[in-house]
C-alpha positions, -999 to +999 in steps of 0.1 A: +062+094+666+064+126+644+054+159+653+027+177+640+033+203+618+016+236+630-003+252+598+017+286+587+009+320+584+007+329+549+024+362+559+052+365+593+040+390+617+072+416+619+080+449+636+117+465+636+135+470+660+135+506+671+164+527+693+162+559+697+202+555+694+220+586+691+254+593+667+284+577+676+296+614+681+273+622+706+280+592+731+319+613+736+324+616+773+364+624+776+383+602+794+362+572+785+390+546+771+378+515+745+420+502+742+453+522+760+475+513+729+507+511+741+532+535+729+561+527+701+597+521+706+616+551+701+635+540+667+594+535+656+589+570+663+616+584+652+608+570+618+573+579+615+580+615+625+606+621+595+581+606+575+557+628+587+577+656+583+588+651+549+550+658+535+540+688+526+523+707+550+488+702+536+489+672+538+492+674+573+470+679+601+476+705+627+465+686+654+445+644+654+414+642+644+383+650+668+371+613+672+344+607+703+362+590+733+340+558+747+347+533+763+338+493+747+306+482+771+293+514+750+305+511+716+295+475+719+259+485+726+261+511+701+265+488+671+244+459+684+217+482+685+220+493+649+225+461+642+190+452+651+177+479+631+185+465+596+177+440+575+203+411+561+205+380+541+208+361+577+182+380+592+151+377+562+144+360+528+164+380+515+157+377+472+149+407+465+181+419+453+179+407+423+213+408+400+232+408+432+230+370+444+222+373+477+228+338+489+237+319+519+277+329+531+290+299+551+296+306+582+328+278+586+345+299+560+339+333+584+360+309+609+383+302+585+391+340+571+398+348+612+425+324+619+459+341+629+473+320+605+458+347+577+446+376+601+486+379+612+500+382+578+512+412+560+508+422+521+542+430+522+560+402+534+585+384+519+569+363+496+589+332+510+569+339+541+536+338+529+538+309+508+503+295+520+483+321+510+500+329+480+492+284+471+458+296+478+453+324+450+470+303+426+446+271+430+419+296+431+429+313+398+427+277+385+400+269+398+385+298+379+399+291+348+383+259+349+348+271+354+356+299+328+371+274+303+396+304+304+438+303+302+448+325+331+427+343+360+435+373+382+419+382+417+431+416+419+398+431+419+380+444+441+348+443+429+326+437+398+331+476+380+367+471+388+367+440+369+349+455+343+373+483+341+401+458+344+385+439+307+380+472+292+418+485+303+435+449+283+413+455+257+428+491+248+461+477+256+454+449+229+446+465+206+473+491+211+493+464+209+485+455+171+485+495+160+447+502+162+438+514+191+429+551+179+410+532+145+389+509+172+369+536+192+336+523+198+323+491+221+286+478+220+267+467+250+232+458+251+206+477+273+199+448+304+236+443+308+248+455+335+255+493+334+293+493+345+298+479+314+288+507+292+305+531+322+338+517+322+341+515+280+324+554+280+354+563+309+377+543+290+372+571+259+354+549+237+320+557+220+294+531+234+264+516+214+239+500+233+215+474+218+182+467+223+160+438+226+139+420+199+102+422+206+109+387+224+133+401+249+167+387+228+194+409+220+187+422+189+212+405+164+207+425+134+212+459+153+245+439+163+254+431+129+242+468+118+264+478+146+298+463+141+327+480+120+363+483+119+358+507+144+348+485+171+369+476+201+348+450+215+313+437+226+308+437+263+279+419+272+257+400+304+244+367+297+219+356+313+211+394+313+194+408+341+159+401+327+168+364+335+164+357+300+197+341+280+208+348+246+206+312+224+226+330+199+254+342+218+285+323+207+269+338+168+271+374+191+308+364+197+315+352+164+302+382+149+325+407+164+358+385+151+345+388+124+360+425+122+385+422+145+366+429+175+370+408+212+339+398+232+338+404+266+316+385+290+299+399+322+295+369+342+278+385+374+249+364+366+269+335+367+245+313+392+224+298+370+247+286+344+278+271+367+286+235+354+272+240+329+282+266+303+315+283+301+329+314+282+354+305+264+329+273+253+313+304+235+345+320+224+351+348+249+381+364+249+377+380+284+356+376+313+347+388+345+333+370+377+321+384+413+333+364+440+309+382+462+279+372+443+289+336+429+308+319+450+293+324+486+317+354+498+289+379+518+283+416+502+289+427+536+266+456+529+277+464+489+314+458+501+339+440+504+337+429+471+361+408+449+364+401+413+379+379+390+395+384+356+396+356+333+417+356+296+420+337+266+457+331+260+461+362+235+448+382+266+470+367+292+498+394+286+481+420+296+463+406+332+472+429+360+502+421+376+521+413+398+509+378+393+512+346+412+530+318+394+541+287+406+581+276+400+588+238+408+572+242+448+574+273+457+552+306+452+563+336+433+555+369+423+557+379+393+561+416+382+581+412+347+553+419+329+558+445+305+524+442+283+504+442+318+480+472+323+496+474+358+478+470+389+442+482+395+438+478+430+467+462+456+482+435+436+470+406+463+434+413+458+407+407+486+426+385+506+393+371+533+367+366+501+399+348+479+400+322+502+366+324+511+363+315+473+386+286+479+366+270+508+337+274+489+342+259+459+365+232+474+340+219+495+311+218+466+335+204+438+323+200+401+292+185+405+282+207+433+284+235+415+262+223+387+239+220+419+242+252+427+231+264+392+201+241+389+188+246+421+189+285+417+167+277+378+147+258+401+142+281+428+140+311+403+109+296+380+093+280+406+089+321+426+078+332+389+049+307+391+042+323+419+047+358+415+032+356+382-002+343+395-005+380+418-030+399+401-017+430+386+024+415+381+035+404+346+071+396+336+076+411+303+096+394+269+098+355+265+066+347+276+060+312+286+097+311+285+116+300+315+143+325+330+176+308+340+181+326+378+164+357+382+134+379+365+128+416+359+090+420+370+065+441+365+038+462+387+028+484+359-006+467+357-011+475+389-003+512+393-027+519+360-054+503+383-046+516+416-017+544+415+007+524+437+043+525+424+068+500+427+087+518+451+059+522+469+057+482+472+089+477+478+090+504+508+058+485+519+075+451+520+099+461+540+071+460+567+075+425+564+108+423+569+116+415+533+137+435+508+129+447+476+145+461+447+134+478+415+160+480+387+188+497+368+179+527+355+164+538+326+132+519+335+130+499+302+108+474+323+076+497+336+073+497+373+101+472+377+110+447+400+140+423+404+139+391+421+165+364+421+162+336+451+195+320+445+201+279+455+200+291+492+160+298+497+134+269+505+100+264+493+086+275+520+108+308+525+103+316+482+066+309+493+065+332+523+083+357+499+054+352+475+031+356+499+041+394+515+036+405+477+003+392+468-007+411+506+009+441+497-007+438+461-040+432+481-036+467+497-029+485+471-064+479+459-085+477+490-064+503+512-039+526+491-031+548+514-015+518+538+011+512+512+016+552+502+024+561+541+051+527+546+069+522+564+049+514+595+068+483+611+103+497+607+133+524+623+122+552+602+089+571+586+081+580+556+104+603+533+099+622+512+120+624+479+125+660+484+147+652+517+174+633+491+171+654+461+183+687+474+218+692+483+216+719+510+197+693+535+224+667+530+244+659+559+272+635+554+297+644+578+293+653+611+305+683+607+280+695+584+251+680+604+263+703+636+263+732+609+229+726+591+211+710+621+227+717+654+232+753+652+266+754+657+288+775+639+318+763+617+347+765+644+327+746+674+312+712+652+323+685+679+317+686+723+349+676+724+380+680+748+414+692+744+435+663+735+445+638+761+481+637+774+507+613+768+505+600+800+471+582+796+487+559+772+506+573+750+480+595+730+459+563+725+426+580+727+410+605+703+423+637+702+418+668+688+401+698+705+366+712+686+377+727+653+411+719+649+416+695+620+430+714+592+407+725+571+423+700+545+408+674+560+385+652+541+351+656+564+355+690+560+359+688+521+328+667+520+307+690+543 
């Protein structure tokens, strides 16, 4: 006998949670203990204090930092309770983040990053003692080059900008490798690529052109053409871009810039909707750049812990960040005889927990799962435009009739020439609902823009409710503005006001400056906190310093 299915809501009821929870500062009580850390052997101290003394004095503190003293039934309460006052891919439907594939993070794999087998091990062991995780990056890396169609991968990235920086970096050393690295000083990106691409060529030194689209939404392939010279480095481009629309004529893009001697680098950060199924050096990348924290089902963890990868051609593969893995007869090296590598970017073993994450992830989806993946986030993506697109007042300019590949840059601006209401105001509205919401990169190209991208990881019936809080919040904008204007109403905090963020003598960043802006306290009495404890308690183990007596080198008192 089957149950009966209870009709739905079209929109959840939701209200935050709400603690009137004070800074962690504030719960000091001295004495309070959370661990007694025990103290060192002597030969441990002796070594840390001569290399403590051999720094230069302003470097050093004059006394340990002023850090609140609580014991852990507190600090456990604490962060539960903030905790409950945010939103989270586990907690809501959570596509509104569109370009950052937001999707499901297994939770095996969380069990499998804490094992003592991984959590014990040090970066800086010998290498012959950490032969298991150094197995692991080297079948991720070709695992990677796989899916790339690439010759060699590096994970030492920690994040997508890094990567990017990482491309741009072997590019300049390529080039200066063949004597025209001061003749090539200009890359070309294209407008709804991501932005760190155009950052990391402009910090790099080079002179960036950025290309617009057609009037269909394509990257404009006779500005490229118009574009190219001797004098260009490379293109750097994101396909799908984050319109959700992808270029048909990209491997004629890539083509193009060898054509004068240029190299073509790929932004792969939209990589969801195209796994399985298309591959960069299939188009004739030179260079590439994944994030494992978007992809490949490692969590954002709140923008960070990231991880990228860098893939390369064989040309390319000289000049990968090293020290590299390699893999001689069966055992696990590194290898730091490099000498075309740009060097390391980050710590040469990468993001250890979302490298193995990685590994879990796509071990246990294999080839065909990952096509999956990809066609279930097309799936999921044009089925919410259908919907979206059928809210009175949302449009989703370029390509129309066209389907996106796994996300779509919406928008409102219909909408606020009938009725006033931003898409801020929307998205700050939404969040009533418990759903998040996210506009775009700036400079608005898109009017009143929106981003969605549901990933494989969303139902029918969660895109639907998703659907569903928009067209309500659409409603209200018509029939009761000022409902939308004054959100949020369900949530932790009022409504701000812009002029709160936008001047820098309300800011308060620190602690320190909050007690000096806010508190009323003056610049040598910041913190209610005690003289340090004695060594008796347990060696120093708890938090130190009297009020006021970090140097005032110290990096909270720079920021204040």
């Amino acid at each position: 006998m089957s149950l009966p299915i209870a009709p739905k809501p079209p929109v959840r009821r939701f209200h935050q949670a709400r603690w009137d929870e004070p800074v962690v500062f504030e719960l000091h009580t001295p004495g309070e203990r959370g661990v007694l850390v025990s103290r060192p052997e002597a030969g441990v101290r002796e070594a840390v204090g001569d290399v403590v003394a051999a720094l230069p004095a302003s470097l050093r503190r004059s006394a340990p930092p002023a850090l609140p003293e609580i014991g852990q039934m507190r600090v456990l309460k604490h962060y539960l309770r903030l905790s409950q006052e945010n939103l989270g891919a586990d907690l809501n439907v959570d596509v509104g983040q569109g370009t950052c594939t937001m999707k499901y993070a297994p939770k095996v794999n969380e069990a499998i990053i804490r094992t003592p087998d991984l959590t014990e091990l040090h970066p800086l062991q010998d290498p012959a003692s950490a032969q298991g995780i150094l197995e692991i990056v080297w079948r991720t890396e070709r695992m990677l080059a796989e899916i790339s169609g690439m010759s060699r991968v590096s994970l030492q990235t920690s994040g997508g900008s890094e990567a990017i920086w990482a491309n741009i970096s072997m590019i300049r050393a390529y080039h200066a490798s063949r004597g025209e690295a001061e003749q090539r000083d200009e890359v070309i990106t294209t407008i709804f690529s991501h932005p760190s691409n155009a950052a990391a060529a402009k910090a790099a030194g080079y002179r960036v052109i950025t290309i617009h689209p057609d009037a269909d939404g394509y990257p404009d392939i006779d500005a490229l053409r118009a574009a190219l010279s001797p004098r260009t480095a490379a293109i750097m481009v994101t396909n799908p871009e984050d319109t959700g629309i992808y270029n048909p004529r990209i491997r004629e893009w890539v083509e193009l810039a060898h054509g004068v001697g240029a190299l073509a680098s790929y932004d792969q950060a939209n990589a969801n909707g195209i796994l399985g199924i298309t591959r960069a050096r299939d188009a004739g990348f030179d260079v590439c750049h994944f994030n494992l924290h978007k992809t490949f089902g490692t969590p954002h963890g709140c923008g960070g812990p990231g991880s990228g990868a860098n893939a390369v051609s064989e040309a390319l593969a000289p000049f990968l960040p090293g020290p590299v893995v390699e893999r001689v007869g069966d055992r696990y090296v590194l290898d730091a005889d490099r000498p075309q590598s740009i060097g390391s970017v980050a710590p040469f073993y990468g993001v250890i927990p979302n490298i193995v994450r990685t590994y879990a992830w796509i071990s246990a989806l294999g080839a065909e799962g990952l096509r999956a993946v990809a066609e279930t986030a097309v799936l999921n993506n044009n089925y919410l435009m259908k919907r979206i697109l059928a809210i009175p007042g949302a449009s989703a300019p370029y390509a129309t009739g066209r389907r996106r590949i796994e996300q779509v840059r919406y928008s409102w601006q219909e909408l606020f020439e009938e009725t006033g209401i931003s898409s801020e105001e929307i998205g700050v509205r939404a969040s009533d609902f418990g759903m998040h919401y996210w506009t775009s990169h700036h400079p608005y190209i898109v009017p009143q823009p929106f981003t969605l991208e549901p990933t494989e990881s969303y139902s029918m019936a969660e895109l639907d409710e998703y659907a569903n809080v928009l067209a309500e919040v659409a409603r209200e904008a018509r029939e009761t503005p000022d409902v939308v204007r004054t959100a949020p109403h369900n949530q932790t905090v009022h409504h701000t006001h812009h002029d709160d963020m936008d001047d820098p003598d309300r800011w308060a960043v620190t602690w320190r400056a909050y007690q000096r802006k806010y508190a009323g306290a003056g610049e040598g009495a910041f913190a209610p906190f005690s003289a340090p404890s004695s060594e008796a308690d347990g060696g120093g183990a708890g938090t130190g310093a009297a009020p006021g007596a970090a140097s005032a080198s110290s990096s909270d008192e720079a920021a204040a």
